[in-house]
Biopython code that builds the backbone (N, CA, C, O; Angstrom):
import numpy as np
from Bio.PDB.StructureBuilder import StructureBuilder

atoms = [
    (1, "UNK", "N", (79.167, 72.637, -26.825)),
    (1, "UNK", "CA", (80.375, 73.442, -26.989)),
    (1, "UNK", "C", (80.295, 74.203, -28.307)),
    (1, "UNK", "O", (79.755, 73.712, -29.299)),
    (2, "UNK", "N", (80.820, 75.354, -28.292)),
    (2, "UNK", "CA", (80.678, 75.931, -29.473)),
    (2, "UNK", "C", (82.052, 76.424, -29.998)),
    (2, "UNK", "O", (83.137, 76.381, -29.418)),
    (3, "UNK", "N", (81.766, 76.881, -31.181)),
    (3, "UNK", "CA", (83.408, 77.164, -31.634)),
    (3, "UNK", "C", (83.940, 78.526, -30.956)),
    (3, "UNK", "O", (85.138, 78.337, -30.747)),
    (4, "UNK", "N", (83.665, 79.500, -30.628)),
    (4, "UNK", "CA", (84.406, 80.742, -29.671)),
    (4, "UNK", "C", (83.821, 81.722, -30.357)),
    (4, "UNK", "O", (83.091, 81.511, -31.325)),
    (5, "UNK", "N", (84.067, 82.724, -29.957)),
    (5, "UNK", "CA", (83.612, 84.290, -30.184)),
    (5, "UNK", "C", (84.672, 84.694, -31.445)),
    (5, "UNK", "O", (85.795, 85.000, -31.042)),
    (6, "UNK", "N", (84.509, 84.732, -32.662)),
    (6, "UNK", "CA", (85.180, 85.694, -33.544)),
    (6, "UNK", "C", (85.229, 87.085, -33.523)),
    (6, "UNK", "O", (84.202, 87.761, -33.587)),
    (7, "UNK", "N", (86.326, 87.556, -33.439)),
    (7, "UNK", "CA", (86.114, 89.227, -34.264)),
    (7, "UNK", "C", (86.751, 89.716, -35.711)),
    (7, "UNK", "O", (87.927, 90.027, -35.899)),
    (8, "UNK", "N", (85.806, 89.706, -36.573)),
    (8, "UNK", "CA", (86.643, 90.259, -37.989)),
    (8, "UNK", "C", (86.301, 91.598, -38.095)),
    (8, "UNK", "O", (85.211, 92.168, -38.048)),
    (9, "UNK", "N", (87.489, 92.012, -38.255)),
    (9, "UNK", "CA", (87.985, 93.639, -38.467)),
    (9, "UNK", "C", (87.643, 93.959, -40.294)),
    (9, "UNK", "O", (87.612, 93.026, -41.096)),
    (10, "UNK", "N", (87.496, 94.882, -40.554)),
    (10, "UNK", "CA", (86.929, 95.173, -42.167)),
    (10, "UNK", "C", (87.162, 96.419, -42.233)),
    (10, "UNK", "O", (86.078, 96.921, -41.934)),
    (11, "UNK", "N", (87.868, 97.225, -42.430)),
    (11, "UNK", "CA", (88.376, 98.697, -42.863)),
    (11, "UNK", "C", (88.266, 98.964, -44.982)),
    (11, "UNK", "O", (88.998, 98.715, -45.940)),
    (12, "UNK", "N", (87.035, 99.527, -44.783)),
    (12, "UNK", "CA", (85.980, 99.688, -46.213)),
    (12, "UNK", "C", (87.045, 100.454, -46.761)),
    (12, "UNK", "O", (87.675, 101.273, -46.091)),
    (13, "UNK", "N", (87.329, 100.144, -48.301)),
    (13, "UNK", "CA", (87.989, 100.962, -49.134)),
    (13, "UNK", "C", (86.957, 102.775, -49.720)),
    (13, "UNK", "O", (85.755, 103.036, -49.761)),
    (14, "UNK", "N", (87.946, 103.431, -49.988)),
    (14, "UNK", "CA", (87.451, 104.590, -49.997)),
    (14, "UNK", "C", (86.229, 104.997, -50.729)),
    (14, "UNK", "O", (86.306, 105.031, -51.957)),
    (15, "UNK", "N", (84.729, 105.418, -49.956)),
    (15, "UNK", "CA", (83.733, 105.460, -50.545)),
    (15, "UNK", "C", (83.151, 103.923, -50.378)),
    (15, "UNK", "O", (82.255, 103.821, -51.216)),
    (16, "UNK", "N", (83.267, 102.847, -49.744)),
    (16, "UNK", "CA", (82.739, 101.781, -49.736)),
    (16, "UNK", "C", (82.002, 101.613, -48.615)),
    (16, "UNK", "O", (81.539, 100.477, -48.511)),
    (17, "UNK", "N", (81.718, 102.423, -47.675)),
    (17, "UNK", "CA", (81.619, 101.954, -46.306)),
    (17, "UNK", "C", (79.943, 101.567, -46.895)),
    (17, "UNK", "O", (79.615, 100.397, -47.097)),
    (18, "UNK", "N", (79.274, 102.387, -47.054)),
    (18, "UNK", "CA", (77.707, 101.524, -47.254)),
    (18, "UNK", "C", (77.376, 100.262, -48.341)),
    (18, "UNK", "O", (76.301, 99.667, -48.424)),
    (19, "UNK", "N", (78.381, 100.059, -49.010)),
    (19, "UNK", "CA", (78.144, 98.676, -49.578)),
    (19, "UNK", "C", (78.559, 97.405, -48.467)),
    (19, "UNK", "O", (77.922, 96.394, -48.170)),
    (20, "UNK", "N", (79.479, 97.744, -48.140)),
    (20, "UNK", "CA", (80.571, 96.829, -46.768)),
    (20, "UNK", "C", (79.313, 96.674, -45.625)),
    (20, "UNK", "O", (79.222, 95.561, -45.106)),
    (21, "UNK", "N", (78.138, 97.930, -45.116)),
    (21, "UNK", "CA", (77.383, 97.508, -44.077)),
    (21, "UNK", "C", (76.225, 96.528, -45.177)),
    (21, "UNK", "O", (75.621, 95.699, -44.497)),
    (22, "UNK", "N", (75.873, 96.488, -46.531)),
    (22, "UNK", "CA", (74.688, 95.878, -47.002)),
    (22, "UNK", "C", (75.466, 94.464, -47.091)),
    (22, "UNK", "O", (74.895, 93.456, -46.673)),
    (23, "UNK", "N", (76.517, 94.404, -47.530)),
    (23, "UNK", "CA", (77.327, 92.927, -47.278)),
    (23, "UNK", "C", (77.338, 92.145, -45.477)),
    (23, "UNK", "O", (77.092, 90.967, -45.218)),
    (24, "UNK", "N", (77.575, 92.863, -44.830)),
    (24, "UNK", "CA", (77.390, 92.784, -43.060)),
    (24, "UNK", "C", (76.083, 91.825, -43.401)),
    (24, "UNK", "O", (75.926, 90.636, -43.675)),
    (25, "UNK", "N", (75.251, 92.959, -43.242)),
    (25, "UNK", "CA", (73.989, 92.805, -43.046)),
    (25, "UNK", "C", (73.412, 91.295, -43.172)),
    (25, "UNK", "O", (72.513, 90.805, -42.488)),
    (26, "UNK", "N", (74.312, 90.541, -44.444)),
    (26, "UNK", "CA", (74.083, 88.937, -44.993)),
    (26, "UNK", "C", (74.898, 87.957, -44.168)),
    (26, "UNK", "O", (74.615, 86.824, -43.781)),
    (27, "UNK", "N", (76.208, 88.850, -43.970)),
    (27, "UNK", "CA", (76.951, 87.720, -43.705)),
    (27, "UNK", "C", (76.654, 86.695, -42.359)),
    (27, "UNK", "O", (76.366, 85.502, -42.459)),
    (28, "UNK", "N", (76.765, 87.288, -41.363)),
    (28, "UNK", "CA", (76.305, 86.206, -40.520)),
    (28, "UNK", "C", (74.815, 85.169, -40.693)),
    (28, "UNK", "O", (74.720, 83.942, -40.693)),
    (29, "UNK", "N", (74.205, 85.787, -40.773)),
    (29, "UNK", "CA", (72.899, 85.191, -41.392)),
    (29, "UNK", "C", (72.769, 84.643, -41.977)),
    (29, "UNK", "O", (71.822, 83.862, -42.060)),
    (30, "UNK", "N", (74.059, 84.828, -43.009)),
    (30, "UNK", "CA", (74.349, 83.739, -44.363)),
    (30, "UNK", "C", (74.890, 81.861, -43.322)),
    (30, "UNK", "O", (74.476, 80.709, -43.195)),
    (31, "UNK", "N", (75.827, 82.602, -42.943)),
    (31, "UNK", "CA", (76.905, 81.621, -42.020)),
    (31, "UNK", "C", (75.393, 80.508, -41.064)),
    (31, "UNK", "O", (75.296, 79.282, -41.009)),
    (32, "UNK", "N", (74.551, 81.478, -40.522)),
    (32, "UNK", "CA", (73.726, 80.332, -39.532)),
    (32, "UNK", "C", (73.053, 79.551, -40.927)),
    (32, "UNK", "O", (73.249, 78.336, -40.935)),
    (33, "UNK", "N", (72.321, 80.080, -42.048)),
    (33, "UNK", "CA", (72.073, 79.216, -42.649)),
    (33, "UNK", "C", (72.755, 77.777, -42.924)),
    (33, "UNK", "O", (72.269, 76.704, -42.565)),
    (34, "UNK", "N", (73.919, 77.941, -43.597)),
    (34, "UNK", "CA", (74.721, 77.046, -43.972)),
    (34, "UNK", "C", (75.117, 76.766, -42.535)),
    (34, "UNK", "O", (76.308, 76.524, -42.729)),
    (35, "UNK", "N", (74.956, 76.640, -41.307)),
    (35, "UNK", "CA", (74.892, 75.397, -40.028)),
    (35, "UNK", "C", (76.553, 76.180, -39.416)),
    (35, "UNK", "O", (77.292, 75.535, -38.672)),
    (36, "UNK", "N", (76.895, 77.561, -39.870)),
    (36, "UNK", "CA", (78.399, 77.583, -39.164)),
    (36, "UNK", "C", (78.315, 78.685, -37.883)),
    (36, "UNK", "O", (79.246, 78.875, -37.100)),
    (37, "UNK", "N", (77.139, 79.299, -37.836)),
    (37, "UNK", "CA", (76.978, 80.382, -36.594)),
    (37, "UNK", "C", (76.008, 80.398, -35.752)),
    (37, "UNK", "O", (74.910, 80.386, -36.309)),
    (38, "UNK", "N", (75.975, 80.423, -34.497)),
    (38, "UNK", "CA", (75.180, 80.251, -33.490)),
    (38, "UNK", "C", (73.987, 81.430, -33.761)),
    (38, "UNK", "O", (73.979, 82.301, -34.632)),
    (39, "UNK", "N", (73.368, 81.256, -33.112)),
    (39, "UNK", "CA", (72.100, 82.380, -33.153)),
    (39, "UNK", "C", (72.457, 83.253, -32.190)),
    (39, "UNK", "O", (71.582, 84.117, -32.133)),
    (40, "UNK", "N", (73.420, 83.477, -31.306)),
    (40, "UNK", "CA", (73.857, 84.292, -30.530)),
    (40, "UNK", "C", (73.745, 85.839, -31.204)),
    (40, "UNK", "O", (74.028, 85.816, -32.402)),
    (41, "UNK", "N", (73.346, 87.356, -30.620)),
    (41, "UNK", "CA", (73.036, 88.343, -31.461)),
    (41, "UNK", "C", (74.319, 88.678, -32.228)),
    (41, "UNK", "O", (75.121, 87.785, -31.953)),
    (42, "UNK", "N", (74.827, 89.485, -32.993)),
    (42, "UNK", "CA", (76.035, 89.779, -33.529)),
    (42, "UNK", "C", (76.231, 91.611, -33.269)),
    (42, "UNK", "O", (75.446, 92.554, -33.372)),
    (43, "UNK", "N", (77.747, 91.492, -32.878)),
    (43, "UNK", "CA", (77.855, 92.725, -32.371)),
    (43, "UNK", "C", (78.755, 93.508, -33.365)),
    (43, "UNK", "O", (79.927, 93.249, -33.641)),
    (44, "UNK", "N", (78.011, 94.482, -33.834)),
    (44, "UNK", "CA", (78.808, 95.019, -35.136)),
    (44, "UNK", "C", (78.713, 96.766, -34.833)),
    (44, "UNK", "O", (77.741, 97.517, -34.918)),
    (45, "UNK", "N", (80.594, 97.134, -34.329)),
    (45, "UNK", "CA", (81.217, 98.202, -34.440)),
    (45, "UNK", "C", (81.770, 98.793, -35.478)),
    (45, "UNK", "O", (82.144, 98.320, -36.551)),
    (46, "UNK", "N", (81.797, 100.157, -34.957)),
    (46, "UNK", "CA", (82.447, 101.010, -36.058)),
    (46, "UNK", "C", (83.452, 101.879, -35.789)),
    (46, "UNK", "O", (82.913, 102.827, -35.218)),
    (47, "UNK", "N", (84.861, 102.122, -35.907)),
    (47, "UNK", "CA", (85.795, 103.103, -35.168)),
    (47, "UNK", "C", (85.100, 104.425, -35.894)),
    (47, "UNK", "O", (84.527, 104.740, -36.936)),
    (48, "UNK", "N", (85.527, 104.960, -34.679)),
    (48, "UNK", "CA", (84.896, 106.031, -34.430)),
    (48, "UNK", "C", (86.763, 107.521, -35.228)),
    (48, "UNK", "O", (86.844, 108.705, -35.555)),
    (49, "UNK", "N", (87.687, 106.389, -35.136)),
    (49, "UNK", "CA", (89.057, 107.268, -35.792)),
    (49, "UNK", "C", (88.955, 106.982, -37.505)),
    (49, "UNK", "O", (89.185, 107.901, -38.290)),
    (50, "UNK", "N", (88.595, 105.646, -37.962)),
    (50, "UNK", "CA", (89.054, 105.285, -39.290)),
    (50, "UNK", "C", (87.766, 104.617, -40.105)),
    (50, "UNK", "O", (87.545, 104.403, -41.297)),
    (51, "UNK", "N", (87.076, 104.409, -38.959)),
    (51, "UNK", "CA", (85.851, 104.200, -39.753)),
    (51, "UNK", "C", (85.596, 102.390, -39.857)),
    (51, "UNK", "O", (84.621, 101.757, -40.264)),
    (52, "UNK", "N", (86.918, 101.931, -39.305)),
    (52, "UNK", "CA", (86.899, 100.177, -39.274)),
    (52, "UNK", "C", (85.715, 100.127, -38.485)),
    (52, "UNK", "O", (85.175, 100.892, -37.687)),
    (53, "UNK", "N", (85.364, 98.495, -39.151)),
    (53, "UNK", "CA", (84.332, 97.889, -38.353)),
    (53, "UNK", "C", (84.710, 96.581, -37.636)),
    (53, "UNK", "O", (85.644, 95.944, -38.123)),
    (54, "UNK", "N", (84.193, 96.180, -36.710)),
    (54, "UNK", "CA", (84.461, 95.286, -36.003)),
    (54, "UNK", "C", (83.151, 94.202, -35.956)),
    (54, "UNK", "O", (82.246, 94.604, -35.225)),
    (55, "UNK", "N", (82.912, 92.951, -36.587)),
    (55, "UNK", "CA", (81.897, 92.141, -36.559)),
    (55, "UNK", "C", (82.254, 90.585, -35.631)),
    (55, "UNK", "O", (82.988, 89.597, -35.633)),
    (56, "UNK", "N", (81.436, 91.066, -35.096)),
    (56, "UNK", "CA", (81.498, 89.950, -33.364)),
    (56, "UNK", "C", (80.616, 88.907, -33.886)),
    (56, "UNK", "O", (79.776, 89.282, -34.704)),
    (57, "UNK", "N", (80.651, 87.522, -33.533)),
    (57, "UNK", "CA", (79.685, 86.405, -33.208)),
    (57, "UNK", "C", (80.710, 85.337, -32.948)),
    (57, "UNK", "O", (81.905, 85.484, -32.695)),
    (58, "UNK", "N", (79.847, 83.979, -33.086)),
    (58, "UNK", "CA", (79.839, 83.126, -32.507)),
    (58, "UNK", "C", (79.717, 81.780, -33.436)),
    (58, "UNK", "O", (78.628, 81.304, -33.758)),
    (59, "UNK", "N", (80.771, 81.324, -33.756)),
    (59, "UNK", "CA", (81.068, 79.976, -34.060)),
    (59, "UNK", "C", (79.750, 78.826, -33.978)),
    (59, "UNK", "O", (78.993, 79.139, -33.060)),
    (60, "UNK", "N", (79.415, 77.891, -34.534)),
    (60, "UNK", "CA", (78.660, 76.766, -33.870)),
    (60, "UNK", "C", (78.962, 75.637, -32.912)),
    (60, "UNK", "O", (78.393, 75.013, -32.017)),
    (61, "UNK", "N", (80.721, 75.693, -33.839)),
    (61, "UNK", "CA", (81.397, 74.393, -32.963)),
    (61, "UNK", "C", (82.950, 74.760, -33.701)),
    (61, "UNK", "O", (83.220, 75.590, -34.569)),
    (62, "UNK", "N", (83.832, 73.775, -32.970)),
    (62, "UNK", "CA", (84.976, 74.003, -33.224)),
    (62, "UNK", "C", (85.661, 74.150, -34.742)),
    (62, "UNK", "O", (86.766, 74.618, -35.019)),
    (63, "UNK", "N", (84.634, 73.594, -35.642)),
    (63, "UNK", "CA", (85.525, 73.145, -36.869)),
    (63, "UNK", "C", (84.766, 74.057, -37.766)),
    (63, "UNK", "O", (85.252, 74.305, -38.869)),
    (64, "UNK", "N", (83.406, 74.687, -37.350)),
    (64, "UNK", "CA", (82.772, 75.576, -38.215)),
    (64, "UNK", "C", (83.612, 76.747, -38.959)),
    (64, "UNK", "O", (83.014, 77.476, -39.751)),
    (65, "UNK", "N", (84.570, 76.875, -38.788)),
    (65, "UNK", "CA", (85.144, 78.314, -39.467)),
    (65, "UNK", "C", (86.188, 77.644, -40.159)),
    (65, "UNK", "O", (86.923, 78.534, -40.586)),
    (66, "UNK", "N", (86.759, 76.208, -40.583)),
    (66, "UNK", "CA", (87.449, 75.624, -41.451)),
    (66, "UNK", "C", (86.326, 75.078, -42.135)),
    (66, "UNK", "O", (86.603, 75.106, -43.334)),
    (67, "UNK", "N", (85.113, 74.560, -41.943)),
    (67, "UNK", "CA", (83.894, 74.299, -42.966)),
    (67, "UNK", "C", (84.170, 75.324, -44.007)),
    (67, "UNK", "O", (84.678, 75.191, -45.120)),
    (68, "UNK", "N", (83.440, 77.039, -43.005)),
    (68, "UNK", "CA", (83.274, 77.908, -43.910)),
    (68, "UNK", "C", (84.555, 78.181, -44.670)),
    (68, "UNK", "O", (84.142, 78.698, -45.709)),
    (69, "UNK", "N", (85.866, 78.128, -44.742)),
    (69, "UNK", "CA", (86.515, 77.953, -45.863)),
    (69, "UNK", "C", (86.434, 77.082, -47.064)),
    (69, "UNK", "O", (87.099, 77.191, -48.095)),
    (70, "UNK", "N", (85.594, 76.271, -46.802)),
    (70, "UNK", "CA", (85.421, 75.466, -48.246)),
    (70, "UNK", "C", (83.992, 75.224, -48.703)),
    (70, "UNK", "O", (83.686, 74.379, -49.544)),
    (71, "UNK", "N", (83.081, 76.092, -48.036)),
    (71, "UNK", "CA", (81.749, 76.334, -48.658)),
    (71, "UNK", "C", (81.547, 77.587, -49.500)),
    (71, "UNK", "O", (81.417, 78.770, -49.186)),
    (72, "UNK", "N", (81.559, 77.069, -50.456)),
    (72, "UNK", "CA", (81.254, 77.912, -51.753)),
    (72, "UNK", "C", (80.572, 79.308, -51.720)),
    (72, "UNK", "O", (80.909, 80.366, -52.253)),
    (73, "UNK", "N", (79.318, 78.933, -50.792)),
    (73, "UNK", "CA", (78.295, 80.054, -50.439)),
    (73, "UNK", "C", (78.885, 81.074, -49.888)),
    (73, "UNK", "O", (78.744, 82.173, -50.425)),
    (74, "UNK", "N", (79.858, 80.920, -48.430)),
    (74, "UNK", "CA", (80.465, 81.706, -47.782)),
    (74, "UNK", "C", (81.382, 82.182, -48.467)),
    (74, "UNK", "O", (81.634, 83.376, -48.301)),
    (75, "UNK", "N", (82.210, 81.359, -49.504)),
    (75, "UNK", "CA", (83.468, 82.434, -50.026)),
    (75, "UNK", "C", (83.265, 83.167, -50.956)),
    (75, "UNK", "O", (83.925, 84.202, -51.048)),
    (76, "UNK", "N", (82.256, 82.826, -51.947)),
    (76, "UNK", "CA", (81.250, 83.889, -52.280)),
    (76, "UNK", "C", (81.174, 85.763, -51.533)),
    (76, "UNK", "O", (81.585, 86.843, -51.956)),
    (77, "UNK", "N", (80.570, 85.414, -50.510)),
    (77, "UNK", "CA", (80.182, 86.614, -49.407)),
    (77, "UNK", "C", (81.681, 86.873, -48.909)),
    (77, "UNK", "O", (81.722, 88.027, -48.481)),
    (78, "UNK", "N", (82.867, 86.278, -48.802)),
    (78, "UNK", "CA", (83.779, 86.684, -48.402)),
    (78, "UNK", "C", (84.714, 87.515, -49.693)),
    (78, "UNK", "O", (85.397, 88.536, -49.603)),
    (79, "UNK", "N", (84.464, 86.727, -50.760)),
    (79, "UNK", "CA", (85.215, 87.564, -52.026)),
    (79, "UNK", "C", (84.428, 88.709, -52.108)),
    (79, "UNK", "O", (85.194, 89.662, -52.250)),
    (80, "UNK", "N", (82.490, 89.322, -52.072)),
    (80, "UNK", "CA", (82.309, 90.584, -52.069)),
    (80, "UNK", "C", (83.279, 91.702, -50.771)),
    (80, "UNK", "O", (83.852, 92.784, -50.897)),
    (81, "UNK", "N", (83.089, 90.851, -49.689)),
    (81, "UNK", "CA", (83.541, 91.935, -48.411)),
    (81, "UNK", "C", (84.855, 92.028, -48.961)),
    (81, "UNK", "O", (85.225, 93.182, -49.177)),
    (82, "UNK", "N", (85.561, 91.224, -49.209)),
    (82, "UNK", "CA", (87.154, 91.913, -50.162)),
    (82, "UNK", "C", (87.708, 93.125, -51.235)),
    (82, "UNK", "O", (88.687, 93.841, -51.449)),
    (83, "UNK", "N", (86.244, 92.788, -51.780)),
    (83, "UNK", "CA", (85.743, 93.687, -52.852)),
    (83, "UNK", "C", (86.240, 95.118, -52.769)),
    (83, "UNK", "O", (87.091, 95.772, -53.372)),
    (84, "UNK", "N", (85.060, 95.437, -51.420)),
    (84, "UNK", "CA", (85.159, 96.735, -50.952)),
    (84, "UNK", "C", (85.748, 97.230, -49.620)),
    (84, "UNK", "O", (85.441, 98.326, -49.151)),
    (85, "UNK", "N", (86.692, 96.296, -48.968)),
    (85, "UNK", "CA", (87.331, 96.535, -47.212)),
    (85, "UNK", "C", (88.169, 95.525, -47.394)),
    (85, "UNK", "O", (87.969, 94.416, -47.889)),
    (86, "UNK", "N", (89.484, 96.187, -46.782)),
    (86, "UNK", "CA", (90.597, 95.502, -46.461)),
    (86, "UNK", "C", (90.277, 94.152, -45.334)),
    (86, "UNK", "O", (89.268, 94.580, -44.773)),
    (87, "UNK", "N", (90.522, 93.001, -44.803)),
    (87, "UNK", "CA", (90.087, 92.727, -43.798)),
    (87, "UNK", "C", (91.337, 92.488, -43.300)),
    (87, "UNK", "O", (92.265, 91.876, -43.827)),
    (88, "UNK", "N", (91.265, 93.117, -42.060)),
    (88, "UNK", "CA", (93.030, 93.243, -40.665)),
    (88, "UNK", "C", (92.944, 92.223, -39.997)),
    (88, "UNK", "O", (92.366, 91.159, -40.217)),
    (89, "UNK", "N", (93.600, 92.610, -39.080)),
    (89, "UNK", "CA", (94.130, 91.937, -37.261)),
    (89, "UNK", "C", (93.862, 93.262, -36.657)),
    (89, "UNK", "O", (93.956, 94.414, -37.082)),
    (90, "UNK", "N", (93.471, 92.694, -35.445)),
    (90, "UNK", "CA", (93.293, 93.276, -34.217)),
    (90, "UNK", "C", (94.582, 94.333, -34.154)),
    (90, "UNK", "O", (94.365, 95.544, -34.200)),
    (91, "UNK", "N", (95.492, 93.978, -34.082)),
    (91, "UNK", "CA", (96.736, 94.684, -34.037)),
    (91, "UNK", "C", (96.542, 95.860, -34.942)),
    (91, "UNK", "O", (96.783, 96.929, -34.382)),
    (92, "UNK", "N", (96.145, 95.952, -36.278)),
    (92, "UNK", "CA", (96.095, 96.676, -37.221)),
    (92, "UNK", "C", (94.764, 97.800, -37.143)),
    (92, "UNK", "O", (94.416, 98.440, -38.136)),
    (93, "UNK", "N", (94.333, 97.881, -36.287)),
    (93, "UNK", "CA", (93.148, 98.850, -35.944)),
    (93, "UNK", "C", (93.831, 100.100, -35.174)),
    (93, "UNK", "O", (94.882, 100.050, -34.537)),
    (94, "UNK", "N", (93.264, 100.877, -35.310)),
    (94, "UNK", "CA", (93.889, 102.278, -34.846)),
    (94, "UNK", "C", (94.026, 102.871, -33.189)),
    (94, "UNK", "O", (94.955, 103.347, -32.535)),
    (95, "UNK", "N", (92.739, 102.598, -32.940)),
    (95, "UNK", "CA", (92.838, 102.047, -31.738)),
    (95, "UNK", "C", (93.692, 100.547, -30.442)),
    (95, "UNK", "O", (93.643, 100.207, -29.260)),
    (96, "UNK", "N", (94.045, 100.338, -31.122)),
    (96, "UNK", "CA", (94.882, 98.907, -30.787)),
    (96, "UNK", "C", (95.771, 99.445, -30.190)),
    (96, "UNK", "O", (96.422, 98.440, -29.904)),
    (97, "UNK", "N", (96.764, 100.927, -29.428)),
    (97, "UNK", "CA", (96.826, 101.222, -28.801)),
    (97, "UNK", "C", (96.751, 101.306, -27.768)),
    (97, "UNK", "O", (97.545, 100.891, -26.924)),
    (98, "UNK", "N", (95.032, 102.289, -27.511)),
    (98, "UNK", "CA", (94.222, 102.305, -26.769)),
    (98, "UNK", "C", (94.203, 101.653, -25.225)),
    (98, "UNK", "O", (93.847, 100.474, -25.228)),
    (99, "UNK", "N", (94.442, 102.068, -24.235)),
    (99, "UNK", "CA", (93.870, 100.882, -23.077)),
    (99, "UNK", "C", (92.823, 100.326, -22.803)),
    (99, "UNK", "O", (92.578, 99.199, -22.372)),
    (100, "UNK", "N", (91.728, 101.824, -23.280)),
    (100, "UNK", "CA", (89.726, 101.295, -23.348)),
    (100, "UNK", "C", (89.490, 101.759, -24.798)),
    (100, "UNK", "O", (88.923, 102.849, -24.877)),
    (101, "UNK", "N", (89.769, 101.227, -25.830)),
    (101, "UNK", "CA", (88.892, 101.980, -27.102)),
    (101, "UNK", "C", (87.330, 102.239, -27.168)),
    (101, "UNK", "O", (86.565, 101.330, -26.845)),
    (102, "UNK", "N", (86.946, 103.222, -27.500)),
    (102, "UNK", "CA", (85.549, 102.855, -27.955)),
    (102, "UNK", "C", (85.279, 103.280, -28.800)),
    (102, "UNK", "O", (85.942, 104.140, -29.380)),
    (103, "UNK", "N", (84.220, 102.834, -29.166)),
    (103, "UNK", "CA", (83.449, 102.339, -30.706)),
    (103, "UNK", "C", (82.049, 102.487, -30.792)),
    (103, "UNK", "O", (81.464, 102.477, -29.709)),
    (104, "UNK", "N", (81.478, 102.599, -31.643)),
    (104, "UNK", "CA", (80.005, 103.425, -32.267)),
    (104, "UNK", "C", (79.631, 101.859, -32.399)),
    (104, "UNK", "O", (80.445, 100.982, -32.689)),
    (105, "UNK", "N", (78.466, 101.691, -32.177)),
    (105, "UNK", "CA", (77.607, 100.632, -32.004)),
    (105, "UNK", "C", (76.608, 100.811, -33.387)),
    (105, "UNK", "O", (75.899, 101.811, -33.501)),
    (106, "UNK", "N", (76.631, 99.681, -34.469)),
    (106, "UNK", "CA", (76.018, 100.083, -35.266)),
    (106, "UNK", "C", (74.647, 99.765, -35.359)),
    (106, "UNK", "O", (74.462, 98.556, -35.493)),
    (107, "UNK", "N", (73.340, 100.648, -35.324)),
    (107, "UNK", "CA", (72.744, 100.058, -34.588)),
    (107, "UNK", "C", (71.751, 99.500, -36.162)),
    (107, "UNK", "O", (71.249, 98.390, -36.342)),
    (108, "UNK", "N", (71.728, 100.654, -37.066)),
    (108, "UNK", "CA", (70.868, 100.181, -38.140)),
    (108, "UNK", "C", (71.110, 98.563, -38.978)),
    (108, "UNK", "O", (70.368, 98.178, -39.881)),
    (109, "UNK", "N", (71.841, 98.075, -38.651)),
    (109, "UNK", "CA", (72.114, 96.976, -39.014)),
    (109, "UNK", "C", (71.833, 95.782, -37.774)),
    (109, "UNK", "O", (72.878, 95.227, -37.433)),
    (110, "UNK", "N", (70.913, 95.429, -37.239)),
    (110, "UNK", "CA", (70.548, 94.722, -35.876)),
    (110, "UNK", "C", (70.553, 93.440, -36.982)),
    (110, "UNK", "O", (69.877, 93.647, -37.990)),
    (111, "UNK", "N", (71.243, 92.141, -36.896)),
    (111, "UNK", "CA", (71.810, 91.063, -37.355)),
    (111, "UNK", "C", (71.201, 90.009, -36.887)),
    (111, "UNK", "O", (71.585, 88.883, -37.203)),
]
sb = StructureBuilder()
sb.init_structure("model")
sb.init_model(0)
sb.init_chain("A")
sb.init_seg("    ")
for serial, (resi, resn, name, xyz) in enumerate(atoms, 1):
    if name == "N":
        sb.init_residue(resn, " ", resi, " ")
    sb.init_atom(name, np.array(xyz, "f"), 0.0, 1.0, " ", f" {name:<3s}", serial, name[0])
structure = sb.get_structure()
């Protein structure tokens, strides 16, 4: 059993968007190290209205994403992505509207 499919939303502060994808780029990768994310691929969007990103994966198990609140390593990587991007709700995306949104597939960043 694994812990479920996450989606974290990240809307980059102005002029941040290419630091926000070199932060991406660690984070999950960071997470399977430290034992909290499946090896499942990670699916990382980009609105195509505001420029939010959308970073998809996959839990290990149920309790992995209350681990990663108290591993040092991860809140680390979570205080940079703060740094430079707001992080939302689903609700708070521009598209959230939408009946079918779509979204730019980012591809230079394969995770």
């Amino acid at each position: 059993m694994t812990g479920g499919i996450v989606i974290a939303l990240y809307r980059p502060k102005p002029g941040q968007s290419g630091e926000l994808e070199s932060i991406l780029a660690h984070h999950v990768p960071s997470l399977r190290r430290e034992g909290l994310a499946t090896s499942r691929p990670v699916l990382l969007l980009r609105s195509t209205v505001d420029g939010s990103y959308l970073e998809i994966f996959e839990w290990i198990d149920p309790e992995a994403a209350e681990r990663a609140h108290t591993n040092e390593h991860v809140r680390a990587i979570w205080a940079s992505i703060t740094e430079v991007a707001d992080v939302l709700r689903l609700a708070d995306l521009a598209e959230a509207e939408d009946r079918f949104p779509h979204f730019e597939a980012v591809e230079e960043l394969v995770i």
